[in-house]
C-alpha positions as a Markdown table, in Angstrom:
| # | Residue | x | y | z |
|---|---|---|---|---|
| 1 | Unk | -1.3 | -19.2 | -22.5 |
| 2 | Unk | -2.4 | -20.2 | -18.6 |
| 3 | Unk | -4.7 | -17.8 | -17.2 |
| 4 | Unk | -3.0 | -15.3 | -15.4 |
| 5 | Unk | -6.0 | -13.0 | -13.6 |
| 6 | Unk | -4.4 | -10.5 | -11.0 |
| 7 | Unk | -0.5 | -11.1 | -11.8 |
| 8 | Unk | 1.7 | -8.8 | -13.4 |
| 9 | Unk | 4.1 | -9.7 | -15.3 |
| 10 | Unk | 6.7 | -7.0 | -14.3 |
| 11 | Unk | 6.5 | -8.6 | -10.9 |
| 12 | Unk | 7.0 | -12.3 | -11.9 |
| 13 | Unk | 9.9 | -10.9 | -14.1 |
| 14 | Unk | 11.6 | -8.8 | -11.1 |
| 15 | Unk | 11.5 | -6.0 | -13.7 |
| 16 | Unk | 11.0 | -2.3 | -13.6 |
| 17 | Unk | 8.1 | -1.1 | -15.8 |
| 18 | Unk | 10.6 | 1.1 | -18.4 |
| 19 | Unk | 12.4 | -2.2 | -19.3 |
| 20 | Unk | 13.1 | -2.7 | -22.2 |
| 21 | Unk | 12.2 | -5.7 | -24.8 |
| 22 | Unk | 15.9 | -7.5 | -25.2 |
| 23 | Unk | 16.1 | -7.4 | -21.1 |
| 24 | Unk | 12.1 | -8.6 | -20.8 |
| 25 | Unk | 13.4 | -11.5 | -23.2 |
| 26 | Unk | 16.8 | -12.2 | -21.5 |
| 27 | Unk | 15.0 | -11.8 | -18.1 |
| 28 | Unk | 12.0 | -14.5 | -19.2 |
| 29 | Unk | 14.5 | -17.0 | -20.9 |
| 30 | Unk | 17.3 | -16.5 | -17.2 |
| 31 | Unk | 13.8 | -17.3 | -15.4 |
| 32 | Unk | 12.2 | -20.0 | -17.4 |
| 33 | Unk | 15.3 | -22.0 | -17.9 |
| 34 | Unk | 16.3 | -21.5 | -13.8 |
| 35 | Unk | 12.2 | -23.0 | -13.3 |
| 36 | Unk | 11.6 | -25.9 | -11.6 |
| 37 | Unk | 8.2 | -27.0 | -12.7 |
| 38 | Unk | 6.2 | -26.6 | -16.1 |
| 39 | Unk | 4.2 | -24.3 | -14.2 |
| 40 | Unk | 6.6 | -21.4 | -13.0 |
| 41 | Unk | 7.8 | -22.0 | -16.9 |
| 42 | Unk | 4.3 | -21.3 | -17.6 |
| 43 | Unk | 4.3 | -18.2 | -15.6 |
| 44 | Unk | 7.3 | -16.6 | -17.4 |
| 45 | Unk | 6.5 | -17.7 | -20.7 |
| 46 | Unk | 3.0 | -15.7 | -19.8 |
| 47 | Unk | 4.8 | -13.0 | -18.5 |
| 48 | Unk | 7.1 | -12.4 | -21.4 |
| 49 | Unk | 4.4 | -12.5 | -24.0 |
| 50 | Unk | 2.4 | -10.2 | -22.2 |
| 51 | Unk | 5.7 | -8.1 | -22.0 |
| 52 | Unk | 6.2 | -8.0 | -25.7 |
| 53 | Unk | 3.4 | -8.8 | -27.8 |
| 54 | Unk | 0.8 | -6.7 | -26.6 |
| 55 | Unk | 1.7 | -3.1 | -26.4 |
| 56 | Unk | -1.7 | -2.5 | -24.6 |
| 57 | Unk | -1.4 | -5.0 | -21.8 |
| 58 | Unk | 2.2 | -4.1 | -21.2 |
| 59 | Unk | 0.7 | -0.2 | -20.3 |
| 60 | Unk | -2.1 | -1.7 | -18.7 |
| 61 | Unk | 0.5 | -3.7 | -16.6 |
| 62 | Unk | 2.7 | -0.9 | -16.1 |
| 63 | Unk | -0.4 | 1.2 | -14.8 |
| 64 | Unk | -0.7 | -1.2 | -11.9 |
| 65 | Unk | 2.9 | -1.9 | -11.1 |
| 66 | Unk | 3.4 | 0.3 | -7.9 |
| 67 | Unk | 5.7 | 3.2 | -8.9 |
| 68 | Unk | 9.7 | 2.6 | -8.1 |
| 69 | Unk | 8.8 | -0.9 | -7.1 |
| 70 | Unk | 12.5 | -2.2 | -7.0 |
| 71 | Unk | 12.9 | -6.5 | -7.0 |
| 72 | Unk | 16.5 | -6.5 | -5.6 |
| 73 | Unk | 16.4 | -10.0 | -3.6 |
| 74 | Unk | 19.8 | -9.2 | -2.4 |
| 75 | Unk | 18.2 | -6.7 | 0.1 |
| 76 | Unk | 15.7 | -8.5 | 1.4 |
| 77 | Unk | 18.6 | -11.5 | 2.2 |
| 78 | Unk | 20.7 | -9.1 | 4.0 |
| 79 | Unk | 17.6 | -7.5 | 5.9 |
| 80 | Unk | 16.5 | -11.6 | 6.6 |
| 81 | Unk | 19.5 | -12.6 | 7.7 |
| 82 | Unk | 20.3 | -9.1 | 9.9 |
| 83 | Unk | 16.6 | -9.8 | 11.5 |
| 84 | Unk | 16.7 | -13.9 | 11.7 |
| 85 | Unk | 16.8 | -14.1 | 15.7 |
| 86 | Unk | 14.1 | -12.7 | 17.7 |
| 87 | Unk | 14.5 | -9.8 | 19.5 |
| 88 | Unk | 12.3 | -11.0 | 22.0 |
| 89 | Unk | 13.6 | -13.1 | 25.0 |
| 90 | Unk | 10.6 | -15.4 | 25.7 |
| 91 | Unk | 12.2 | -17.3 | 28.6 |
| 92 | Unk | 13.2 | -14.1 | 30.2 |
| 93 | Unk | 9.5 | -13.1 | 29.9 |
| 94 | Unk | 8.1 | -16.1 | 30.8 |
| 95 | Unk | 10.2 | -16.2 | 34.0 |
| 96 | Unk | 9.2 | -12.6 | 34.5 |
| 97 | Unk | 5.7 | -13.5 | 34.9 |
| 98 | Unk | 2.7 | -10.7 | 33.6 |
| 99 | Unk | 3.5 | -6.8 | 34.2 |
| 100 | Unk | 1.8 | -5.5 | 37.1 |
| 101 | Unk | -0.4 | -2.4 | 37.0 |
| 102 | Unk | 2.8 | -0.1 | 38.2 |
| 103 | Unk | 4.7 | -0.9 | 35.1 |
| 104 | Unk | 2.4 | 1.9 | 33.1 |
| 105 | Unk | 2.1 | 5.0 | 33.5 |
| 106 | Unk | -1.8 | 5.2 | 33.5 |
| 107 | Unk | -2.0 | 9.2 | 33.5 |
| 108 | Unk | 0.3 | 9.4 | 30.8 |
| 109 | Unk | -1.3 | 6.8 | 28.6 |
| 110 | Unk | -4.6 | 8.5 | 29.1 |
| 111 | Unk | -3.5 | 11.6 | 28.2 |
| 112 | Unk | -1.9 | 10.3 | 25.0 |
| 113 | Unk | -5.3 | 8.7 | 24.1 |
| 114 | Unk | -7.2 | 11.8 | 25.0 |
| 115 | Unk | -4.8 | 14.1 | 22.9 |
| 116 | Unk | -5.4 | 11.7 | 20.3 |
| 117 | Unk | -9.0 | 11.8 | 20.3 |
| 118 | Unk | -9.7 | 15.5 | 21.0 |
| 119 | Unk | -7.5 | 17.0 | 18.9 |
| 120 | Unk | -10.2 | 18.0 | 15.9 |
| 121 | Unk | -9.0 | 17.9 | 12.0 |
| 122 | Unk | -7.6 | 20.2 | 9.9 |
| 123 | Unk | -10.4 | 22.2 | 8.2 |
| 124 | Unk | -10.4 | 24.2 | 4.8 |
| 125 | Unk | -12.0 | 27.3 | 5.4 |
| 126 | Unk | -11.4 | 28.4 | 1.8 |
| 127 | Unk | -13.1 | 25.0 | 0.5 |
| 128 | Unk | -16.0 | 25.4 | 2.7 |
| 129 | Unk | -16.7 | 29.2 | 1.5 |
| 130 | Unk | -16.2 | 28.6 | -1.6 |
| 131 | Unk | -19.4 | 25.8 | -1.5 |
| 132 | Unk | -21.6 | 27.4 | 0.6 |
| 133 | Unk | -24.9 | 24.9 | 0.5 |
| 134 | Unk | -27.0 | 28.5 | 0.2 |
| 135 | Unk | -25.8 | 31.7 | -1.0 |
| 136 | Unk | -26.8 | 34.8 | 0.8 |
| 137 | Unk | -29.0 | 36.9 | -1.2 |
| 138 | Unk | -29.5 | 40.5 | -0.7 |
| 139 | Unk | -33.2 | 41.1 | -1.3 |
| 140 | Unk | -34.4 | 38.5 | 1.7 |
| 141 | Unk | -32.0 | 36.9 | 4.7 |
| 142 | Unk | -31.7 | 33.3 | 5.0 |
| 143 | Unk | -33.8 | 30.6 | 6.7 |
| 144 | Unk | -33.5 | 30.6 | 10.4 |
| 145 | Unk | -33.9 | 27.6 | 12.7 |
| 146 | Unk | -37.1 | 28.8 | 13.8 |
| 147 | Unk | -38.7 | 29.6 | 10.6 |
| 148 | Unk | -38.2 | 25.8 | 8.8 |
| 149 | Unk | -39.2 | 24.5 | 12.5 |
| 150 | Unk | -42.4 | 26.5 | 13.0 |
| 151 | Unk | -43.3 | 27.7 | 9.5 |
C-alpha cells in the first residue's frame, strides 16, 4: 500500500484503539466510500489493513495512540462555532491607542516574577540519602575541602 511513515491508523479512522475488527471495517469502507480523491481512499484502505491484518502493527499503533484520545467532530463544531468571533475588539483598541505605563501595576508584576524565580524546588531528602556519592566510613572521616585542595 502507500507509504504511510508517522500516521496511525486509529487516527485516520477516528477510532478508539479497543475497536473492534467489524467497526475498523465498517469505519474504513463509511470513510473510503465518503473520500474525495484516490488518495484519502488510499489512506483508509492503509489504515484498515494495518487495522486488521497485522496483529503486530495494530499494538504497535495502539502504543502510540495517546490514551482516551476521543475523535468526536461534533465537539469541536460546537466549540468552533461557540468561539468563531473574536473576543478581541481591534477598532476599540486601535482607537485606544498603546497602554501607558500606569496601566500596570509594576510592583505587583515584579513581585510575581520574583516569587516565581526565588521560590527553590521541591527536594527529596530521602532520594538524596539514600545515594550518598561517599559513604561515611567509621575507621577514617571523609575528605575535607582543604585536604583534596592542599594534599
Amino acid at each position: 500500500m502507500s507509504n504511510q511513515t508517522g500516521r496511525n491508523p486509529f487516527h485516520a479512522l477516528g477510532l478508539p484503539v479497543d475497536a473492534d475488527r467489524e467497526l475498523i471495517v465498517e469505519r474504513g469502507q463509511e470513510m473510503a466510500d465518503l473520500a474525495t480523491s484516490d488518495e484519502e481512499r488510499d489512506v483508509y484502505r492503509w489504515a484498515v489493513g494495518e487495522l486488521i491484518h497485522d496483529e503486530a502493527a495494530r499494538r504497535v499503533h495502539a502504543i502510540l495512540e495517546v490514551p482516551g484520545t476521543d475523535y468526536d467532530d461534533d465537539r469541536w463544531a460546537r466549540f468552533e462555532r461557540r468561539h468563531r468571533a473574536s473576543p478581541v475588539d481591534a477598532a476599540a483598541l486601535r482607537a485606544a491607542g498603546r497602554p501607558s505605563p500606569e496601566v500596570f501595576d509594576i510592583p505587583q508584576i515584579i513581585d510575581v516574577v520574583l516569587d516565581w524565580m526565588l521560590t527553590p524546588p521541591e527536594v527529596d531528602v530521602d532520594e538524596a540519602v539514600r545515594h550518598v556519592p561517599v559513604r561515611p566510613r567509621l575507621d577514617e572521616p571523609p575528605l575535607e575541602v582543604s585536604d583534596v585542595l592542599f594534599g
